[in-house]
C-alpha positions in Angstrom: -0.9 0.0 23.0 -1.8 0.6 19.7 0.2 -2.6 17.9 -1.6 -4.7 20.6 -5.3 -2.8 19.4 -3.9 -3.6 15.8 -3.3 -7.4 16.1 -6.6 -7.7 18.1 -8.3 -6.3 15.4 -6.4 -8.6 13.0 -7.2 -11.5 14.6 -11.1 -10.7 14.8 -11.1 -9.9 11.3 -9.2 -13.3 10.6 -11.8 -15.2 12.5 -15.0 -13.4 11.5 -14.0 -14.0 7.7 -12.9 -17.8 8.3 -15.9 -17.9 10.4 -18.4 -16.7 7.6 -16.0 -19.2 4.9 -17.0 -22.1 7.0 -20.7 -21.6 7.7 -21.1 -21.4 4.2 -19.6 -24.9 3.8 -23.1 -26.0 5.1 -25.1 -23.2 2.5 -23.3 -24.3 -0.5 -21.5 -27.4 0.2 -21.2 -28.0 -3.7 -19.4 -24.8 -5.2 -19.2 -24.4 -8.7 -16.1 -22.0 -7.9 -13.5 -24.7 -6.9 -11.5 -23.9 -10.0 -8.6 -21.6 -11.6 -9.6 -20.8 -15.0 -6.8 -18.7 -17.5 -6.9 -17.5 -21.0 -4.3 -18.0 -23.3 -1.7 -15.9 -21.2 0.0 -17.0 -19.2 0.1 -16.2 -15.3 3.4 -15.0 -13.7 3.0 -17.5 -10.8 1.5 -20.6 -13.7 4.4 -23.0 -12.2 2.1 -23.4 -8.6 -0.8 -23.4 -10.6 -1.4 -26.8 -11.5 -0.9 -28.5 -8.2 -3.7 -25.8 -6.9 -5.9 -26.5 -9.9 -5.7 -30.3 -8.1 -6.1 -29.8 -4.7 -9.5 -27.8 -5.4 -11.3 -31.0 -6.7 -12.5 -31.2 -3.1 -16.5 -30.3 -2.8 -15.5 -29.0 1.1 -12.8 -26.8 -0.3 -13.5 -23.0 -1.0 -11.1 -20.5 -2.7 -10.3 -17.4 -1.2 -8.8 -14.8 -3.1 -7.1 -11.9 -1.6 -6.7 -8.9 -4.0 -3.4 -7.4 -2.6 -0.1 -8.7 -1.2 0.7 -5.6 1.1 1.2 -6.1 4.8 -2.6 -6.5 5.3 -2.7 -9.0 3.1 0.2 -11.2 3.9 -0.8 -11.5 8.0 -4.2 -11.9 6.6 -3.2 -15.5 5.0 -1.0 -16.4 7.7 -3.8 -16.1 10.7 -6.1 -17.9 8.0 -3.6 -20.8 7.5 -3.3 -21.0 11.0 -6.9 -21.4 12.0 -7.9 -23.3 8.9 -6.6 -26.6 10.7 -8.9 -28.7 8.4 -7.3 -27.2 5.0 -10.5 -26.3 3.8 -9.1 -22.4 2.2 -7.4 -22.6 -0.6 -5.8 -18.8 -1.5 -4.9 -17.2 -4.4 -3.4 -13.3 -3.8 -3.0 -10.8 -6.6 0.4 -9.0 -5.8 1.3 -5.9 -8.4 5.0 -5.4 -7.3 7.9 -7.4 -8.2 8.0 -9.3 -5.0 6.2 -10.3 -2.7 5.2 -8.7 0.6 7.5 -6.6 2.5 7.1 -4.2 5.8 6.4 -0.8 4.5 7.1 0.2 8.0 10.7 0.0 8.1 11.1 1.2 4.8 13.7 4.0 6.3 15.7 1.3 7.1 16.1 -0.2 3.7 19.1 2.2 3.5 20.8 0.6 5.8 21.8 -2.6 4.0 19.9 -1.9 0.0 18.6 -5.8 0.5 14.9 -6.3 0.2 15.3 -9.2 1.5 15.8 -7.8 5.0 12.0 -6.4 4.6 10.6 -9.4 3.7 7.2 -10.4 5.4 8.3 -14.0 5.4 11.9 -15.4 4.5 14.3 -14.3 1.6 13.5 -13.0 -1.8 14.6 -15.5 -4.6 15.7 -13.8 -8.1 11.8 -13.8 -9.1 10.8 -11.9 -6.1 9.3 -15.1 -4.5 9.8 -17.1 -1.1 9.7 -20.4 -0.4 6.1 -19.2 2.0 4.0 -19.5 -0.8 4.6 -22.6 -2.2 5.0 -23.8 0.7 1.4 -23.0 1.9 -0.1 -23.9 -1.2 -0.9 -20.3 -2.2 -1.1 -19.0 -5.1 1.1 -16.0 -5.9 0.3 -13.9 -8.8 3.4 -11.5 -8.9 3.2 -8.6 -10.9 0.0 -9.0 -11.6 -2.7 -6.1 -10.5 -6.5 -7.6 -10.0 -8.2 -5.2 -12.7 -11.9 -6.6 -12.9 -14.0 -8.4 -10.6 -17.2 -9.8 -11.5 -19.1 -10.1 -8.3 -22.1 -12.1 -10.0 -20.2 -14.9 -11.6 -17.5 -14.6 -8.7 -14.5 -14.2 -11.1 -11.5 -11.8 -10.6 -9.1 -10.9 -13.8 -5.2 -10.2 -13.4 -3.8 -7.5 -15.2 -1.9 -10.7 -17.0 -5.2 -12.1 -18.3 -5.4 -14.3 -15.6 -9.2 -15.6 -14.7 -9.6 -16.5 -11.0 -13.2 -17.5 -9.6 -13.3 -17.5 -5.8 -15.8 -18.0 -3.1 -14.6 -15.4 -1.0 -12.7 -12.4 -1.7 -10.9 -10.2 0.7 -10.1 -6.2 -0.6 -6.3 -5.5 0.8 -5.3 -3.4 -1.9 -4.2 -0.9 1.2 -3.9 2.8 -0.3 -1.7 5.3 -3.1 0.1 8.4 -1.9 -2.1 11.6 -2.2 -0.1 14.5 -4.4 -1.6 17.7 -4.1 -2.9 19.6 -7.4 0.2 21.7 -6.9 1.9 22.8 -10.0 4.6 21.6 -11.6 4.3 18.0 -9.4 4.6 16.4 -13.4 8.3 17.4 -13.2 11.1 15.0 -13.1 12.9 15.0 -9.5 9.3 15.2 -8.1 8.7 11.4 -6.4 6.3 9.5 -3.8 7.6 7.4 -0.9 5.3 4.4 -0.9 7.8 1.3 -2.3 10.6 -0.4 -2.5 11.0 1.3 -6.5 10.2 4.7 -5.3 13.2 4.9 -2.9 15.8 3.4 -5.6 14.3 5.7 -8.1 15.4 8.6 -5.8 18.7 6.9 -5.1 19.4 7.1 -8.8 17.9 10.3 -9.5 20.4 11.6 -6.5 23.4 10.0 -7.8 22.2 11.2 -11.5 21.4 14.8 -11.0 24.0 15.5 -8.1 21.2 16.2 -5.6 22.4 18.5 -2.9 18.4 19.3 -1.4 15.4 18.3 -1.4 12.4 19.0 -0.1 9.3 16.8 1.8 6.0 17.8 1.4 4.4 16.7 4.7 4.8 16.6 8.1 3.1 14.0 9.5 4.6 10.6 10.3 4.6 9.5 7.0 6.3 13.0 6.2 8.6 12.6 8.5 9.7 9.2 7.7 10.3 10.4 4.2 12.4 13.4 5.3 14.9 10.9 7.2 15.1 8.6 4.4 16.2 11.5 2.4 19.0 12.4 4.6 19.6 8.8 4.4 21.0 9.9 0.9 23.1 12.7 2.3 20.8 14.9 0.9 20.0 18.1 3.3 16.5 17.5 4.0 13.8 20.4 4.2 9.8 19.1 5.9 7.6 21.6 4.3 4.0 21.3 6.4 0.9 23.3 5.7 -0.2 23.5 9.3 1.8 25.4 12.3 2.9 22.4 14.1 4.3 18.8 12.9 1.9 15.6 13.1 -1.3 18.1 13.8 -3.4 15.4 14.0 -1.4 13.3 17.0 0.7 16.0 19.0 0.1 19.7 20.3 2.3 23.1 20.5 4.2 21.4 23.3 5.0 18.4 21.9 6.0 20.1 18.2 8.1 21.9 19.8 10.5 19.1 21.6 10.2 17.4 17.9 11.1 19.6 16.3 14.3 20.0 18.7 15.2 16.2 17.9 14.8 16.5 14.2 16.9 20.0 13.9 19.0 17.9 16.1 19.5 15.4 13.4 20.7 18.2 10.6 16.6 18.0 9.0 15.4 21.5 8.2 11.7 22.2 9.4 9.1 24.5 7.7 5.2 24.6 9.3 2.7 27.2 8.1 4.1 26.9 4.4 2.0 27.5 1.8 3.2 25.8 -1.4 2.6 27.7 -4.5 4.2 25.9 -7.3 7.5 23.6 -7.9 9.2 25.6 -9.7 11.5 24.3 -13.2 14.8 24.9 -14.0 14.0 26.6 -16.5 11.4 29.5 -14.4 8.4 27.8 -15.3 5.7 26.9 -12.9 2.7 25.4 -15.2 1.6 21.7 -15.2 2.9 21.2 -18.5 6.9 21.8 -18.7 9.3 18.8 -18.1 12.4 21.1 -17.2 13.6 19.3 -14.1 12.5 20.7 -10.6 14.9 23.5 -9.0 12.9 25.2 -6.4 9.5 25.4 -4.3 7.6 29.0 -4.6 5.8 29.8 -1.7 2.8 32.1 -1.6 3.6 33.4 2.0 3.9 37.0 2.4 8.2 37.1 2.6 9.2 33.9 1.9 11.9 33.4 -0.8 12.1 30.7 -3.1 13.5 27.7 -1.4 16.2 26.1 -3.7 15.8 22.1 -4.0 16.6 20.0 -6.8 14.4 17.0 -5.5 10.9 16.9 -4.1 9.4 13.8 -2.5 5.9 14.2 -1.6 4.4 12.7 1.7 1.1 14.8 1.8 -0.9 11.2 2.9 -2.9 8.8 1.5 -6.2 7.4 -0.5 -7.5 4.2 -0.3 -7.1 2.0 -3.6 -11.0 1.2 -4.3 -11.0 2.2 -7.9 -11.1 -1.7 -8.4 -14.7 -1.8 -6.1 -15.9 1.5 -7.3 -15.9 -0.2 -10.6 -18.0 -3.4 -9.8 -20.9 -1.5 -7.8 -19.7 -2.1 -4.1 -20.1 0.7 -2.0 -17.9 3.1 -1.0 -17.9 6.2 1.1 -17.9 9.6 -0.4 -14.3 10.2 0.2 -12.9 6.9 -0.4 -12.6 3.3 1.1 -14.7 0.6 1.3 -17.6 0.4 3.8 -17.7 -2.5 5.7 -19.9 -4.2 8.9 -19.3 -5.5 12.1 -17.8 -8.3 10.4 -15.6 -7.0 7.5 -18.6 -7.5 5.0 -18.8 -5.2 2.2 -22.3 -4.8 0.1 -21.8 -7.7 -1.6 -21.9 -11.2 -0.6 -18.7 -12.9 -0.4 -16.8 -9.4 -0.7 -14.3 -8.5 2.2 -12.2 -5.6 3.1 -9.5 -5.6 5.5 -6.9 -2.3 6.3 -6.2 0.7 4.3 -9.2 0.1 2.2 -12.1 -0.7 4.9 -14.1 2.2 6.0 -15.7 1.2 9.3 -18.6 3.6 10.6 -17.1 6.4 8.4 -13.6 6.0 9.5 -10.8 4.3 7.8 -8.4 3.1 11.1 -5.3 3.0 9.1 -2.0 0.2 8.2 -3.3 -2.6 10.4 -6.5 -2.1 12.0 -9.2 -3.5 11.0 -7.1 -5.5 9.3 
């Protein structure tokens, strides 16, 4: 039920936005925005840019420019492409990883055959990180570059790169970074996130490095809990350390814990609820937010509870939305994070749009998909 309430909300979104692109055909049928403009670097994805640069010449053309290549982003493009029947959206996307986008979903799975390809949003990965989608479809992909300005006045965005990209509509899907509690000693090597493609082959190598026999997953909620099978993925015994009394607090009660808990002991994962994490403690005793000695245990401020001996800690605690980028240019944004957004996906300033993670909807943020 819910992936059906997902790509229902995904295809409003699509059609409110391309909606709002078109009536504005008639507003400003002349846009002085039809144009790529870059400094004197040069843009990872410069090889597409030329033939784009040419195909905007067209007064009934208008760029949209999607800051984020995520999930959110990638079925954003390919709903737009598919109701844009009269080509009139040309799209540039801003993508800050090495490649381009892949399903975070089944990143578990990733250990099954170590080829990102088989994540892939679209077809195969080329040696650049590319697929053939892109060119393709005419969009521009700026890989490894991160969007690190926007001016919403002149309508400009700036890459990371240097890259200058004016738009006429831009779409926020720069989704959301793994929370890590102020918990001491999280500064320590062997402490991760599970988030990419990087962060689990960082662990892989820090496992094979460092001998890692456990490890523990700060987290129990599905995010948590994805991590902590990933991790015994490795063939590393696997500890969930959650702060509340039952697993996924937010979805399940006592009675469902419980069977869950069955099934993961089941699978040879450890389960800890009601833990209160004091510290990550270093190899070396120390338990400030300043040593670098290698992590070697989690401290526990519970009345009994011994040191739990780990040489790897991969934190899962949940997630902020990425609107540092909007904070920074004046749109608004709730208290707590995320971008707050209308009916229609509008932020507070004209031409702005945010889609997934980032959009805050009527206070709430709705999560991976929805309303994306």
């Amino acid at each position: 039920m819910m992936a059906s309430q997902n790509m229902w909300a995904l295809a409003c979104s699509i059609f409110l936005i391309h909606s709002s692109i078109v009536d504005s055909f008639q507003m400003f049928p002349h846009s002085p925005h039809n144009r790529i403009s870059a400094n004197k670097h040069e843009s990872i994805g410069s090889r597409y840019s030329t033939k784009l640069a040419d195909s905007v010449d067209n007064s009934d053309t208008k760029r949209v420019v999607v800051i984020g290549n995520g999930m959110v982003g990638q079925r954003f493009m390919e709903n737009l492409i598919d109701i844009d029947k009269e080509k009139k959206c040309i799209i540039t996307t801003f993508c800050e990883e090495p490649r381009a986008a892949y399903n975070r979903v089944k990143l578990t799975s990733y250990f099954e055959t170590r080829n990102p390809s088989a994540l892939s949003m679209t077809t195969d990965f080329d040696d650049e990180g590319r697929t053939p989608w892109y060119e393709e479809n005419n969009v521009e992909l700026l890989l490894k570059d991160k969007a690190v300005s926007i001016d919403t006045k002149a309508k400009r965005i700036v890459g990371a790169s240097g890259k200058e990209v004016d738009y006429d509509v831009a779409v926020f899907a720069t989704g959301s970074f793994p929370f890590v509690p102020p918990i001491p000693g999280k500064q320590r090597p062997g402490v991760f996130v599970y988030r990419t493609i990087e962060d689990l082959e960082a662990m892989l190598e820090y496992v094979k490095e460092n001998n890692v026999k456990s490890a523990a997953v700060i987290g129990g909620g599905l995010l948590g809990l994805e991590a902590a099978k990933a991790v015994a993925d490795m063939k590393v015994e696997s500890h969930i350390i959650e702060f509340a009394d039952i697993l996924m607090c937010r979805q399940i009660d006592q009675g469902g814990h419980d069977a869950l808990v069955g099934k993961i002991e089941e699978m040879g994962l450890q389960v800890h609820c009601g833990a209160r994490t004091e510290s990550f403690v270093g190899a070396d005793g120390s338990t400030d937010n300043e040593s670098m000695s290698p992590v070697s245990a989690l401290r526990f401020s519970n009345e009994g509870w011994d040191d739990l001996e780990v040489q790897m800690v991969v934190v899962s605690a949940g997630i902020k939305p990425r609107d540092d980028l909007a904070r920074g240019a004046g749109i608004n944004t709730g208290e707590r994070g995320g971008i707050i957004v209308d009916d229609q996906l509008r932020t507070s300033v004209e031409g702005v749009y945010a889609i997934g993670e980032i959009a805050l909807y009527n206070n709430f943020i709705y999560g991976l998909i929805a309303p994306g």
